[in-house]
C-alpha positions as a LaTeX table, in Angstrom:
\begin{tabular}{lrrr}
\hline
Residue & $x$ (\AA) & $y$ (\AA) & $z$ (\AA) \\
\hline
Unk1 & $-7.96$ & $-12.78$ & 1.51 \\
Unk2 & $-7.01$ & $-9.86$ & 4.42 \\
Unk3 & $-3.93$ & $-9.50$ & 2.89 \\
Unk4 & $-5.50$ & $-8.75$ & $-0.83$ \\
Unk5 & $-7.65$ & $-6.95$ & 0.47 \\
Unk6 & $-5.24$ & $-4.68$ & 2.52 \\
Unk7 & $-3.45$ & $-4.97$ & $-0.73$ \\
Unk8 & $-6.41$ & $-2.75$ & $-2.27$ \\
Unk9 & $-6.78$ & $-0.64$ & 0.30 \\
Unk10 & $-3.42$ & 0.77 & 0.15 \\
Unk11 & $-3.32$ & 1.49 & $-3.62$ \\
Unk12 & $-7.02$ & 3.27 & $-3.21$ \\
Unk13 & $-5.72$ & 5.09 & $-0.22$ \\
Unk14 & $-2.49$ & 6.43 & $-2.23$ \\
Unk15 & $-4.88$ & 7.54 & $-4.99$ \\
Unk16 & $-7.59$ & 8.94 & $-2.74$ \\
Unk17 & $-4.43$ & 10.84 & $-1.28$ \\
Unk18 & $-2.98$ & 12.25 & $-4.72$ \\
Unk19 & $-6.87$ & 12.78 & $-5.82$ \\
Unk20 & $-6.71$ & 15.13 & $-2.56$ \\
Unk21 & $-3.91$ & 17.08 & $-3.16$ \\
Unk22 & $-5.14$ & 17.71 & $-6.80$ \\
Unk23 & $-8.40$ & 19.03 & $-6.06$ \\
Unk24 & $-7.00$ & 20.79 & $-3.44$ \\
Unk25 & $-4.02$ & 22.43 & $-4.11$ \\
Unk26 & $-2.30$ & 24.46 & $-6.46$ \\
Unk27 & 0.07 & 21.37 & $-7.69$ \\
Unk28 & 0.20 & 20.03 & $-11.24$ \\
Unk29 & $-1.57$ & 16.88 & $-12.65$ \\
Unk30 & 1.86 & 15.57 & $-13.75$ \\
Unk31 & 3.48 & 15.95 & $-10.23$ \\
Unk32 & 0.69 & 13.94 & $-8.67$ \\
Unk33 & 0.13 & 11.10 & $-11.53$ \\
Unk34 & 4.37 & 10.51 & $-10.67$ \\
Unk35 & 3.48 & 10.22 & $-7.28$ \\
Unk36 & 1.10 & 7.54 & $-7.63$ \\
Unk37 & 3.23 & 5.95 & $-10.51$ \\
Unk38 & 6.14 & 5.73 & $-8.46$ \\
Unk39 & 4.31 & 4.73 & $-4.75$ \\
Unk40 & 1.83 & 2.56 & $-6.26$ \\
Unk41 & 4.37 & 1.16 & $-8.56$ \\
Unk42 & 6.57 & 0.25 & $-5.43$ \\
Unk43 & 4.08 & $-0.87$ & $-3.39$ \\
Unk44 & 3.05 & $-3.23$ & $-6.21$ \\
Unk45 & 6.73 & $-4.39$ & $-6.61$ \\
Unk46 & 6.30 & $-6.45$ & $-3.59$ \\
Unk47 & 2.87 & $-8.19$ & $-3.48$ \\
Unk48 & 4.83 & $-11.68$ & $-4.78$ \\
Unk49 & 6.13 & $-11.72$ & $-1.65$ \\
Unk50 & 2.82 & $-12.25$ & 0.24 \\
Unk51 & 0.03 & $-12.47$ & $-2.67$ \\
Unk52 & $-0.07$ & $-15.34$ & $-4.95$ \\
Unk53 & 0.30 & $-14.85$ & $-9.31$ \\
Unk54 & $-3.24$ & $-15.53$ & $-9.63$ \\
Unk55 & $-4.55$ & $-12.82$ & $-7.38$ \\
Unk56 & $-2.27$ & $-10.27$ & $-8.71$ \\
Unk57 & $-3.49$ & $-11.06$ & $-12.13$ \\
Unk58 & $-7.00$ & $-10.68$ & $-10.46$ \\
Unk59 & $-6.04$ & $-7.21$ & $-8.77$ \\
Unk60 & $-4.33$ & $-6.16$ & $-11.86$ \\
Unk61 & $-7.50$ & $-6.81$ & $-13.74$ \\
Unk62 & $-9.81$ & $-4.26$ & $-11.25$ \\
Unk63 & $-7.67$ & $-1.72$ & $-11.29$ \\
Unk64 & $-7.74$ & $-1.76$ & $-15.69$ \\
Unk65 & $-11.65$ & $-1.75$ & $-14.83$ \\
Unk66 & $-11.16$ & 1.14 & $-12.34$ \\
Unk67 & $-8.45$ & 3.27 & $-14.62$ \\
Unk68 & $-11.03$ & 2.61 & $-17.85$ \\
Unk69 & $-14.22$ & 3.87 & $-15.69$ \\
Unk70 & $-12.17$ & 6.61 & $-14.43$ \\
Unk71 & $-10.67$ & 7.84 & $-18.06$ \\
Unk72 & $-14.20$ & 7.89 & $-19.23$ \\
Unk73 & $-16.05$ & 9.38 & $-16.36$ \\
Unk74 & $-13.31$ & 11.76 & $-15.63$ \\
Unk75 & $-12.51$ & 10.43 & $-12.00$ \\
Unk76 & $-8.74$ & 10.72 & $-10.87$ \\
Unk77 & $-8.11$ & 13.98 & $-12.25$ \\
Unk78 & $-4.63$ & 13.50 & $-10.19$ \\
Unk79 & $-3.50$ & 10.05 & $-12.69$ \\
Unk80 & $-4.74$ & 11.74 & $-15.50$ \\
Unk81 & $-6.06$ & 14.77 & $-17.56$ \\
Unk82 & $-9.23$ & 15.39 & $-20.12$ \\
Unk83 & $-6.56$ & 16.34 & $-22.88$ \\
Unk84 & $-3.50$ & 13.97 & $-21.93$ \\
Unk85 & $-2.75$ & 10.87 & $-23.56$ \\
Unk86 & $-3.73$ & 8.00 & $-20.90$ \\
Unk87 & $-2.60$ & 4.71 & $-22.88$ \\
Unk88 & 0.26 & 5.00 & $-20.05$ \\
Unk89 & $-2.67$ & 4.45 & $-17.34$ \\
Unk90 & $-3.95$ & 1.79 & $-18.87$ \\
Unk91 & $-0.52$ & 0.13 & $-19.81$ \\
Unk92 & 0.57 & 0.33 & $-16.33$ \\
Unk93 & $-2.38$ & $-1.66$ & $-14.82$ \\
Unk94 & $-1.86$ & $-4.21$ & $-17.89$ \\
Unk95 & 1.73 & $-4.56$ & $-17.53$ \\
Unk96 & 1.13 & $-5.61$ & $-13.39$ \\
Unk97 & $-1.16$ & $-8.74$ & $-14.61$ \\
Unk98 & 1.07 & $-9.21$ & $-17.88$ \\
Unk99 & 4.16 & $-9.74$ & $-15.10$ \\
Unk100 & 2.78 & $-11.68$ & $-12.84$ \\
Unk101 & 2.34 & $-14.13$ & $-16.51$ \\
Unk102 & 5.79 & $-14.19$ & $-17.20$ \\
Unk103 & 7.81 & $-13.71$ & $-14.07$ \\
Unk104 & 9.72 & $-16.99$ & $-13.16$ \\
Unk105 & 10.38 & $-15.25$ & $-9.62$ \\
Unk106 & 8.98 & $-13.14$ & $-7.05$ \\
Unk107 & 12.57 & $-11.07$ & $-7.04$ \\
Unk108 & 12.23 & $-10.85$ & $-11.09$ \\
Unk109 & 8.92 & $-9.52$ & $-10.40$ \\
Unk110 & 10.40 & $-6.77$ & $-8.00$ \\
Unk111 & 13.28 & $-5.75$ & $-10.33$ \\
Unk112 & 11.28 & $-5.16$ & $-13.50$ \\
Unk113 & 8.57 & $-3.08$ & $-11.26$ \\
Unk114 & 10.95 & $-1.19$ & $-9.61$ \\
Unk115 & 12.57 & $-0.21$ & $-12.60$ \\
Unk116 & 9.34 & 1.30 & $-13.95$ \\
Unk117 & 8.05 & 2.71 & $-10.70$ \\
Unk118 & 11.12 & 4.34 & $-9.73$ \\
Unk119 & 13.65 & 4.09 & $-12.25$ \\
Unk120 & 11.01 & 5.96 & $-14.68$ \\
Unk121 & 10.18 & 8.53 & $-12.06$ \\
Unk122 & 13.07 & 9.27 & $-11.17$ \\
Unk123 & 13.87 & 10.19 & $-14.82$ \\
Unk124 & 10.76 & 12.17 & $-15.13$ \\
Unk125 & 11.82 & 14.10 & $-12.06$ \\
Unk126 & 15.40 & 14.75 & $-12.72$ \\
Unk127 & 15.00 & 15.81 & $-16.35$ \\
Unk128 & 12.43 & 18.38 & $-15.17$ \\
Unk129 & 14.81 & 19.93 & $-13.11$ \\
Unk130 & 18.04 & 19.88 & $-14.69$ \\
Unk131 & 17.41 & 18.51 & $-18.43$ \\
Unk132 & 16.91 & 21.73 & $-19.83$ \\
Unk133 & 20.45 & 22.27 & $-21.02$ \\
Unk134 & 21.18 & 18.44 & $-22.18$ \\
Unk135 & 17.64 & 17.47 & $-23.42$ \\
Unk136 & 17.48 & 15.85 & $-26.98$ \\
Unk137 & 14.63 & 14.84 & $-28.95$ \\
Unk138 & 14.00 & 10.98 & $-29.67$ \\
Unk139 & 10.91 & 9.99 & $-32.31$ \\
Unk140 & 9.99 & 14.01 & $-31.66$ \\
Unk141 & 9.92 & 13.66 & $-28.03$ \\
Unk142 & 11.89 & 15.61 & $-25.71$ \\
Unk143 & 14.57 & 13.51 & $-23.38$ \\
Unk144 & 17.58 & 14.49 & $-21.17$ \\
Unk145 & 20.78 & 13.41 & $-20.78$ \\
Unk146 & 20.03 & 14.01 & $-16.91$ \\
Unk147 & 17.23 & 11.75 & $-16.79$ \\
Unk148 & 18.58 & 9.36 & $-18.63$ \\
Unk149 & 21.29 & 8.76 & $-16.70$ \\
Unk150 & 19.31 & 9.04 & $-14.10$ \\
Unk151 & 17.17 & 6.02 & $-15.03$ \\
Unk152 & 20.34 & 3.87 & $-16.07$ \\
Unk153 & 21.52 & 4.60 & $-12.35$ \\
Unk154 & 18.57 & 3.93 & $-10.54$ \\
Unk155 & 18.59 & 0.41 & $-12.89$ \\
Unk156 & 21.71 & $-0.64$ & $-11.58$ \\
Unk157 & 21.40 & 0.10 & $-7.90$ \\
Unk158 & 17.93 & $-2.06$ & $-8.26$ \\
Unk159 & 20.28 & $-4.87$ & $-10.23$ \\
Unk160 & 22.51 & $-4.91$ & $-7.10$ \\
Unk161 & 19.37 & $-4.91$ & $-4.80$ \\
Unk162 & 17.92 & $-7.98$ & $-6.85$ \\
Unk163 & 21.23 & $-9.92$ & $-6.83$ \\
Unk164 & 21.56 & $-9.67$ & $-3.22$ \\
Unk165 & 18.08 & $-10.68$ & $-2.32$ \\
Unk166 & 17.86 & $-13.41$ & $-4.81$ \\
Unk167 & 21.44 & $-14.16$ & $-5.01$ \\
Unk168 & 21.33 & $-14.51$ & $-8.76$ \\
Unk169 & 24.76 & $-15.06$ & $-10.43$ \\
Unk170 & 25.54 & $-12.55$ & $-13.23$ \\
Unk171 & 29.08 & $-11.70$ & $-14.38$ \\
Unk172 & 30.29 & $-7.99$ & $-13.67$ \\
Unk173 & 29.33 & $-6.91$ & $-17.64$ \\
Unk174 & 25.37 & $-7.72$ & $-16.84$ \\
Unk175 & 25.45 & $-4.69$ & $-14.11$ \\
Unk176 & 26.40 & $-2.82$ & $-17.67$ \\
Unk177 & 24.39 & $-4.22$ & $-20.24$ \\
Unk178 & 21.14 & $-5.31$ & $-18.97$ \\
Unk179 & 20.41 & $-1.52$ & $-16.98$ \\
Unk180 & 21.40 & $-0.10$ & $-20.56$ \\
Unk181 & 19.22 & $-2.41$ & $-22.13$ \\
Unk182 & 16.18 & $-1.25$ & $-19.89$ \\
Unk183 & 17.42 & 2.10 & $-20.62$ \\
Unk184 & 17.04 & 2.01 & $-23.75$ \\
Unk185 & 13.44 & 0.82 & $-23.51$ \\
Unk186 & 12.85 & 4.08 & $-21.85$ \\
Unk187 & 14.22 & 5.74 & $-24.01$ \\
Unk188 & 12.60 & 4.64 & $-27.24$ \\
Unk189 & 9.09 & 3.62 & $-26.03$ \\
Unk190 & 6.42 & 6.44 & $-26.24$ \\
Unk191 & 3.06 & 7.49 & $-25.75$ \\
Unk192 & 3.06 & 5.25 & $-22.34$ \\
Unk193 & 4.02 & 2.31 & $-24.14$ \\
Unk194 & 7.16 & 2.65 & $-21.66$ \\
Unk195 & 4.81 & 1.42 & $-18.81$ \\
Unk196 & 5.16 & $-2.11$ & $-20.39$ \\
Unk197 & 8.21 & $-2.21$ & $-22.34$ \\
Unk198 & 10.53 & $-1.54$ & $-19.81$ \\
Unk199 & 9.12 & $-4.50$ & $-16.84$ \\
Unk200 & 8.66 & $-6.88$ & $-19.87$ \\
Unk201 & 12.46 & $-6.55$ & $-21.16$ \\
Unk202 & 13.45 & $-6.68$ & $-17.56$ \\
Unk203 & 11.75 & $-9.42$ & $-16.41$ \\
Unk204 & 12.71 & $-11.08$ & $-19.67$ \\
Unk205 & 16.53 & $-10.24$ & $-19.44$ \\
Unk206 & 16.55 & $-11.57$ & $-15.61$ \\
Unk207 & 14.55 & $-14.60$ & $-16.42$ \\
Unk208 & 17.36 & $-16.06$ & $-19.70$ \\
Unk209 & 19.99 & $-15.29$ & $-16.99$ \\
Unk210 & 19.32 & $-17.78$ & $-14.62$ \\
\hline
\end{tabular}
């Protein structure tokens, strides 16, 4: 119980933070709803290590509550704005509940949340600032080359970080193919749907390679 509860209080104090800055400073919605994506979403990465499946299907279920209440009353301006799209919000506290379903490991579970928390921010971040002149348009959405690449690297240094922790076997072609694979999720999901695709196909890819 202290530790789901500690659990809770560190994801509400990381909002409570971002909902801070974006009342309070000059800094853009977007900038602070990445900051919570990626810190909550690394946070989260690692509650199989000291929460059990059912409570993070529990946890994942109050914070869909929390990120519904707060869509329609307005609340976290710094996860999301009046005119933006917020099926990614409400994706990304599904897809935490919806993984602890299907994950056959606590290290799967870590992989396929990392990959969304940071692979996807980093992508975010690093086609912002340098995908101007390599940026493409996929299902009339704008991407980058940078932060694309950026996400496919990012996949494959969490690969390594999964095999060594778990020590999984996978032949030297899966450090190619599966980080493409969840690169290409990236790529082609929109609107938020993203926030699921991508830990879904990872988890799923990890879990038929055992």
């Amino acid at each position: 119980m202290l530790w789901t509860l500690l659990a809770v209080i560190v994801v509400f104090c990381i909002l409570a933070l971002a909902e801070y800055l974006a009342r309070t400073t000059a800094i853009h919605a977007e900038l602070t709803r990445k900051f919570v994506h990626m810190t909550v979403g690394s946070f989260v990465a690692f509650w199989p290590f000291f929460l059990s499946w059912g409570i993070i299907e529990a946890v994942s279920i109050l914070f869909l509550i929390v990120v519904l209440v707060s869509i329609r009353l307005n609340i976290f301006r710094s996860i999301h704005a009046v005119q933006r799209n917020n099926t990614g919000e409400v994706l990304f506290a599904m897809s935490i509940g919806g993984l602890a379903l299907i994950s056959s490991s606590k290290w799967i579970f870590m992989a396929a949340m990392l990959n969304l928390a940071i692979g996807d921010g980093a992508a975010a971040i690093v086609g912002t600032l340098w995908g101007d002149s390599n940026s493409y348009k996929l299902f009339k959405h704008t991407k980058s080359i940078a932060g694309t690449a950026a996400f496919f690297v990012c996949s494959v240094l969490i690969l390594i970080a999964y095999v060594a922790g778990s020590h999984a076997h996978l032949n030297f072609f899966a450090y190619i193919w599966m980080p493409l694979l969840a690169t290409v999720a990236e790529n082609a999901a929109i609107n938020g749907t993203d926030n699921v695709a991508v830990p879904v196909i990872v988890a799923l890819t990890l879990s038929s390679s055992l």
